[in-house]
N, C-alpha and C positions, 0 to 999 in steps of 0.2 A: 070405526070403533071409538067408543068414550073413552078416554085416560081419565080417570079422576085419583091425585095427588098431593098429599102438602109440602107444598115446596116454602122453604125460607120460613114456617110457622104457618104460613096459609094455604089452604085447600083451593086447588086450582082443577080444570077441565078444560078437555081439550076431544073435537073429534080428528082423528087420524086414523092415517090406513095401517095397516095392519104390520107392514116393513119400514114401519117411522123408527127411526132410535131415538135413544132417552133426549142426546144431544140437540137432535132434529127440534125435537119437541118443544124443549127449554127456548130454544134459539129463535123458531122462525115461528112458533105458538106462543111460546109467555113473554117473548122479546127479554129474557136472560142472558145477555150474550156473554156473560163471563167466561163460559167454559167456552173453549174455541175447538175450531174445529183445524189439525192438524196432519199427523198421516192418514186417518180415518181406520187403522189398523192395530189398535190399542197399543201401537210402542212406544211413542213419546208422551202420553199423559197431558198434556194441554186440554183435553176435555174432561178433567178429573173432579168428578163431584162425589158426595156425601148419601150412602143409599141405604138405611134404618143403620148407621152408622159405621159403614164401611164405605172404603172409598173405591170408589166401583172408575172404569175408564164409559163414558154414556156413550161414547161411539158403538160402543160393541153390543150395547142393553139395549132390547126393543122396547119403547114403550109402553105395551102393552104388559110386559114382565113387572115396571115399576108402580103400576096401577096400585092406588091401597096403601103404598108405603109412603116414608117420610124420607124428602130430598133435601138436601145443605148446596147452595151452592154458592160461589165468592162473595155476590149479592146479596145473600144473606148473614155475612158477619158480622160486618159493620153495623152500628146504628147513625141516627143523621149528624148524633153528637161525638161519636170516638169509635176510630177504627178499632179492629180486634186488635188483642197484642201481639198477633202473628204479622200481622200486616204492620204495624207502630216500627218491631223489629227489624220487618224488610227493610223498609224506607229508612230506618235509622243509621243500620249495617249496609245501606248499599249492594243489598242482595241480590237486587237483580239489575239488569243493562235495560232488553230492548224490554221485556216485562210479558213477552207472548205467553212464558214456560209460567208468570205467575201464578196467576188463580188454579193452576192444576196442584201448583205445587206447592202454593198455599193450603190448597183443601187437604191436599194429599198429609203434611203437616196435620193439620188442625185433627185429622182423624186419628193419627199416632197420638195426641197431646190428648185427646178426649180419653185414651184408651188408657196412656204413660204417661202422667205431666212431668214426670223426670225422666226422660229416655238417656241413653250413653250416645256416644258418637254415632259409635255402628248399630242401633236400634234408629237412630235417624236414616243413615244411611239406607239400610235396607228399605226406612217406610216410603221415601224417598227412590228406590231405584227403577219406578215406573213411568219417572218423570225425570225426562229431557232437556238439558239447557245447551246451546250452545253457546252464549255471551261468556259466561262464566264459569272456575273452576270448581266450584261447586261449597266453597270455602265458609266464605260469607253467607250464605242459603244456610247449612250446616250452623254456622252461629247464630244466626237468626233464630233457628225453630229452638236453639236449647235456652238463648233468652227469654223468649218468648214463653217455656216451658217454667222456667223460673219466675218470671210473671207474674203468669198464671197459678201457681203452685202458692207461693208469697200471697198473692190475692186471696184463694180461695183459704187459707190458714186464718185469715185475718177476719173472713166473713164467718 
C-alpha cells in the first residue's frame, strides 16, 4: 500500500505492507530515526511524534491510518541554524543523561507548548506522563519545558 504524508513540512511516500506502524515507516522508509524504537507497547514514549497536532505513540499507529495527515518529528524542529527552544532548554538545564527518552519527550512537550505556551507544573506533568526516563528525576525535563514555554510565549509577543 502507498502511505503518502507530510512529514517535518514535506510530502513524503512510501510503499508498505499493510501491518507497517507509523514508527516502522519514519524509521526504516524516510531514515527518521529520531523517534526510537523502545517497549514497542506504547508505555515508555520514546517513539513519540506529532500527528495533525497531537502527540500520538507511532508504535501503536499503522501507517496506513497516518496516510493524508501532517507528521512533527524531533527532525523536524530544529533548523540548520538554531535548535528549537525546547531542545536550547534541555541542553541548557541538563535535562537529560543518556538522551534515549529525548525526542519522545521532546515532542511530547512541544505538542503541550503548541496547545499551552504557559502550562503549570502539573499540566506538564500530565503532557509528559506517557513518557519514560530512567536517568533522571524528572526535575530538570520539567524545567525545561516551562523555559522553554516562556520562550516561546516572550517570542511570539515580540513578533
Amino acid at each position: 500500500m502507498i502511505v503518502k504524508l507530510k512529514v517535518n513540512g514535506e510530502i513524503r511516500s512510501a510503499d508498505v505492507s499493510p501491518e507497517t506502524t507509523l514508527l516502522k515507516l519514519l524509521r526504516e522508509h524516510l531514515n527518521l530515526t529520531g523517534a526510537k524504537l523502545g517497549c514497542d507497547v506504547g508505555d515508555c514514549g520514546t517513539c513519540t511524534v506529532i500527528v495533525d497536532g497531537k502527540s500520538v505513540n507511532s508504535c501503536l499507529m499503522l501507517a496506513g491510518r497516518a496516510s493524508g495527515r501532517e507528521v512533527t518529528t524531533i527532525e523536524g524542529l530544529a533548523s540548520s541554524e538554531q535548535l528549537h527552544p525546547l531542545q536550547e532548554t534541555f541542553e541548557e538545564l541538563g535535562a537529560l543523561q543518556c538522551g534515549f527518552c529525548g525526542p519522545g519527550m521532546i515532542i511530547s512537550a512541544k505538542a503541550l507548548l503548541d496547545k499551552n505556551p504557559e502550562p503549570t507544573v502539573f499540566e506538564v506533568r500530565d503532557a509528559l506522563s506517557g513518557n519514560l526516563c530512567r536517568c533522571t528525576g524528572y526535575t530538570k525535563i520539567i524545567e525545561a519545558v516551562l523555559d522553554a514555554g516562556r520562550i516561546m510565549s516572550t517570542a511570539e509577543a515580540k513578533s
